[in-house]
N, C-alpha and C positions, 0 to 999 in steps of 0.2 A: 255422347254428342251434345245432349242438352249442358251439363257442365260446361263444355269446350264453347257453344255458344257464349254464354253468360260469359263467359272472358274473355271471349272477344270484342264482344258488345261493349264491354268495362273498357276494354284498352282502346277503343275508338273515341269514348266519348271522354278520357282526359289529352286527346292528342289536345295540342294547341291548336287556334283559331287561323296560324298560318298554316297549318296541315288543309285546311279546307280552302283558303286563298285561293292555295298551290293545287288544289287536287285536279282540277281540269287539266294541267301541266303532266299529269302521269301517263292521259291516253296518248298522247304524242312521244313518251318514249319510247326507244327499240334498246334490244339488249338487255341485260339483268339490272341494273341499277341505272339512275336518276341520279345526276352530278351537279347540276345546276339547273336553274329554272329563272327567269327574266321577268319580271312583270313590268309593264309600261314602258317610256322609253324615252332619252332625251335628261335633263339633270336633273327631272323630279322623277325617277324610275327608281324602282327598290330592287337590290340585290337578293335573292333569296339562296344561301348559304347551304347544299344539300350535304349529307353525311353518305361518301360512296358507296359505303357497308350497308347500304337499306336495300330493301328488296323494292325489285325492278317495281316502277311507278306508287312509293313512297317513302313518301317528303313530307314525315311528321315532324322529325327533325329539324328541320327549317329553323332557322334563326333570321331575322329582320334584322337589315344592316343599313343607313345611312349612306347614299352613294355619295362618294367623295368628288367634292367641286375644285377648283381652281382658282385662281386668282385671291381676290380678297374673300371668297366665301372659306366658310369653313371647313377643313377636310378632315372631319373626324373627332374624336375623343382623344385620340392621342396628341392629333396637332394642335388643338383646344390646350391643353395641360401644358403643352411648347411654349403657347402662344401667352400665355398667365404665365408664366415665370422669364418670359423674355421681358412683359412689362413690368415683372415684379423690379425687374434689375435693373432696367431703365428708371423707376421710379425712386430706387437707392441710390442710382447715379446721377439726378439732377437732388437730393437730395444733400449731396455729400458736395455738388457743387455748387448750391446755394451755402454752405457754410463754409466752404475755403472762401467764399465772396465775401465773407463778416467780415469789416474792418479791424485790425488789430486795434488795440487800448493802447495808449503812448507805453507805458512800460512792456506789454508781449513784444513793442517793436523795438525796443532796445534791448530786450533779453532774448531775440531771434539767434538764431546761429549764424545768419550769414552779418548781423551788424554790429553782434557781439566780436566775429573774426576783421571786421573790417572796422571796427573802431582801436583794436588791438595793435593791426598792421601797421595802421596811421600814427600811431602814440610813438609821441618821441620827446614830450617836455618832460625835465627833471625837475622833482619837488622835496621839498624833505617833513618829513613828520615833525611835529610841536609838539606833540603828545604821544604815548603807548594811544595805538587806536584799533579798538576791533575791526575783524577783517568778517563779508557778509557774505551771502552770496550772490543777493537781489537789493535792490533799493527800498523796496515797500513790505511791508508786514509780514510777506510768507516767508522771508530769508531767514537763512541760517548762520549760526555763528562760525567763523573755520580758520579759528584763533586769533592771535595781536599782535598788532605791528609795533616794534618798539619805539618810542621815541626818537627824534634823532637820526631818523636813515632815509636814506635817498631812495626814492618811488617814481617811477614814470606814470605818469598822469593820463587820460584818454580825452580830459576836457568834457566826458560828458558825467550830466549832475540830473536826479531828480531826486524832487521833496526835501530831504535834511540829508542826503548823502551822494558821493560824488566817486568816482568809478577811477580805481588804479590798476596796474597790471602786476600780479605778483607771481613770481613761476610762471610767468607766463601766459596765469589766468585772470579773466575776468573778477576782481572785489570789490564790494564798494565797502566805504568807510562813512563819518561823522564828515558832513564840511564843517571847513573853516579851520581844519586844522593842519593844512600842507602851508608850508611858505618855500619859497623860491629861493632862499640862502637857510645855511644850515645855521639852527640857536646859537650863540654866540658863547652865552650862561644856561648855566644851571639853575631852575625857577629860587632854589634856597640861596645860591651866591647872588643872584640879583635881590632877596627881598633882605638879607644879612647887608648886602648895598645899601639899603634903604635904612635903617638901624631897626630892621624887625627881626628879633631873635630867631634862629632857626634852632634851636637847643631843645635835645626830643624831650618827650611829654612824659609824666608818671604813665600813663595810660597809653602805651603803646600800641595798644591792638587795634584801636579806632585807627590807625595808618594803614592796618590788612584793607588789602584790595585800591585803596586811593595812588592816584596820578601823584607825581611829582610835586607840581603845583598844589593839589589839594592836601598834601603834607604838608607843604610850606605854608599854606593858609590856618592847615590846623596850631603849626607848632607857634604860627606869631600869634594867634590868638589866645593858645593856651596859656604863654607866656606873659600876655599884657594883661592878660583877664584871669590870675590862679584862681577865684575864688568861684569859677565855672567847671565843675568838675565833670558833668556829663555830655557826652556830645554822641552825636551818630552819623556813621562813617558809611563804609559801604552796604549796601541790602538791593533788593529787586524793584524797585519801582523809583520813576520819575528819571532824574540827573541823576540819581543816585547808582544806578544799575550800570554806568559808565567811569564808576569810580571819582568822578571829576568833582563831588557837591559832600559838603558835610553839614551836618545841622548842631549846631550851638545850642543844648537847652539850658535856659530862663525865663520864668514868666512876668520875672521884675522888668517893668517898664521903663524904667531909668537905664538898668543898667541894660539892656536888649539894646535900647536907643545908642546910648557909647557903644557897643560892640558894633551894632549895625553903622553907625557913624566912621568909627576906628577902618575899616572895610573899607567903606566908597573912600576913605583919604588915601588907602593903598591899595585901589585897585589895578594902579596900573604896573605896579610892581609888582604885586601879586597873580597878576594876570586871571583878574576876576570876569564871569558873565556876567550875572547877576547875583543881588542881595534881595532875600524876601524877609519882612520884618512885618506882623502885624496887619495883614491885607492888605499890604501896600509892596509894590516891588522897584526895584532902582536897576537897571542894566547901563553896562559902559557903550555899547551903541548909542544908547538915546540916552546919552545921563545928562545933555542940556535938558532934557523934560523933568529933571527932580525924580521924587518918588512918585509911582503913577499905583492911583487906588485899584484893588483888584476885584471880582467879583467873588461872590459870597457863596464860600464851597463848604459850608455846611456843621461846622467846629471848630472849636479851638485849635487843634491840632491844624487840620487842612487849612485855615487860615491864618496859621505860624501865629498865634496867638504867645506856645510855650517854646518858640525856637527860634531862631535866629537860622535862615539857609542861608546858604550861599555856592556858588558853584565857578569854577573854572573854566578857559579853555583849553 
């Protein structure tokens, strides 16, 4: 008996603090088991949670439950956890619609799909190429190359142009290319039969290879040059950077001052046959745009080379 005390004694004093609440709650029941017990009343009143299997008038068991309210109060832990992820989704949905609201950049709004389709529909002038001209897939820096358009062929135009390139329809798709180089009747000549017009020899060069990768015209510029000036024997034709990367510009090296001067001279007298952009000679440069301005001084890029000290450029359209 003394044993069987002591454990019971033990198992009273770890019941929880709601066992004692509730325990006035156990003389009022009848029957073996206590199922529910109510304390207070009204929406501050606590639910007291009874376990049926307890022997009749206790309610150690008891668990403390938050009685559930209505309206804007809160009804619970579970509607709590609802109620956080309904604002999480609301909070990603004005999120996602403050950034459709960003204004596009002028180029996202000409590379859209609906004004990409709708400047395509519209396209109906014919043009024809002047030169082989790469074909892009955007106007600005991120584009890619997706091959060349030949010389000499008829292109429908879109009419729309930014920065240095201007937007054709090929297959069907949107490309843009180089402006400046569609005209509106097809070449007449060939760049070497108009500069051969001119009496500028078009008769090929010991050094062939400097013509790998150059334009039409930048042959015919190479071959009259080679031709008036033999005693120039190096020159640089196609490579990666500047004019050059377009095939269109070759560089003449010389560092004789005299004789740079006639080559670069020899040039601006045939540039219209040759169908020159510009000559850079010296940190100084001449274009047929503005060629009433002379040769206009250039700023100082930092060497001989970069300021065509040992070359003679020149570039085509």
């Amino acid at each position: 008996m003394a044993n069987s005390h002591k454990r019971e004694t033990a198992r009273l004093k770890k019941k929880p603090r709601a066992a004692f609440i509730a325990g006035p709650l156990a003389a009022l029941a009848t029957g073996t088991a206590v199922t529910v017990g109510v304390l207070g009343s009204g929406s501050g009143g606590t639910v007291l949670a009874v376990d049926p299997s307890s022997a009749a008038g206790d309610i150690s068991g008891a668990v403390q439950q938050p009685e559930e309210k209505s309206g804007d109060d809160t009804v619970g832990r579970g509607a709590k956890k609802a109620g956080t992820k309904v604002s999480a989704t609301a909070l990603r949905e004005q999120s996602l619609s403050r950034s459709a609201l960003r204004p596009l950049s002028e180029v996202e709004a000409l590379l859209s799909a609906d004004s990409v389709a709708a400047a395509i529909a519209a396209a109906d002038r014919q043009m024809w190429t002047t030169e082989d001209l790469n074909l892009w897939t955007r106007p600005d820096a991120g584009a890619t190359q997706k091959g060349v358009l030949d010389a000499g062929k008829k292109v429908t135009v879109t009419g729309r142009a930014y920065g240095e390139r201007e937007e054709i329809v090929v297959g069907g798709e949107s490309r843009w290319v180089t402006a400046g180089y569609l005209a509106d009747e097809k070449p007449a000549e060939e760049p070497a039969e108009v500069a051969a017009a001119a009496g500028l020899s078009t008769a090929p060069c010991p050094d062939g290879s400097v013509e790998s990768g150059l334009t039409a015209n930048a042959v015919a510029v190479y071959r009259a040059v080679c031709n008036a000036f033999p005693q120039i024997t190096s020159y640089g034709g196609w490579d990666n950077h500047g004019e050059h990367t377009s095939g269109r510009a070759i560089d003449v090296m010389t560092s004789d001052v005299a004789l740079g001067t006639a080559i670069a001279e020899f040039l601006r007298a045939h540039a219209s046959e040759l169908h020159l952009y510009d000559i850079i000679w010296r940190q100084r440069i001449w274009t047929q745009e503005r060629s009433g301005e002379g040769w206009r001084a250039m700023s100082d890029r930092g060497s001989a080379t970069a300021n065509h000290y040992d070359h003679v450029h020149v570039a085509t359209y």
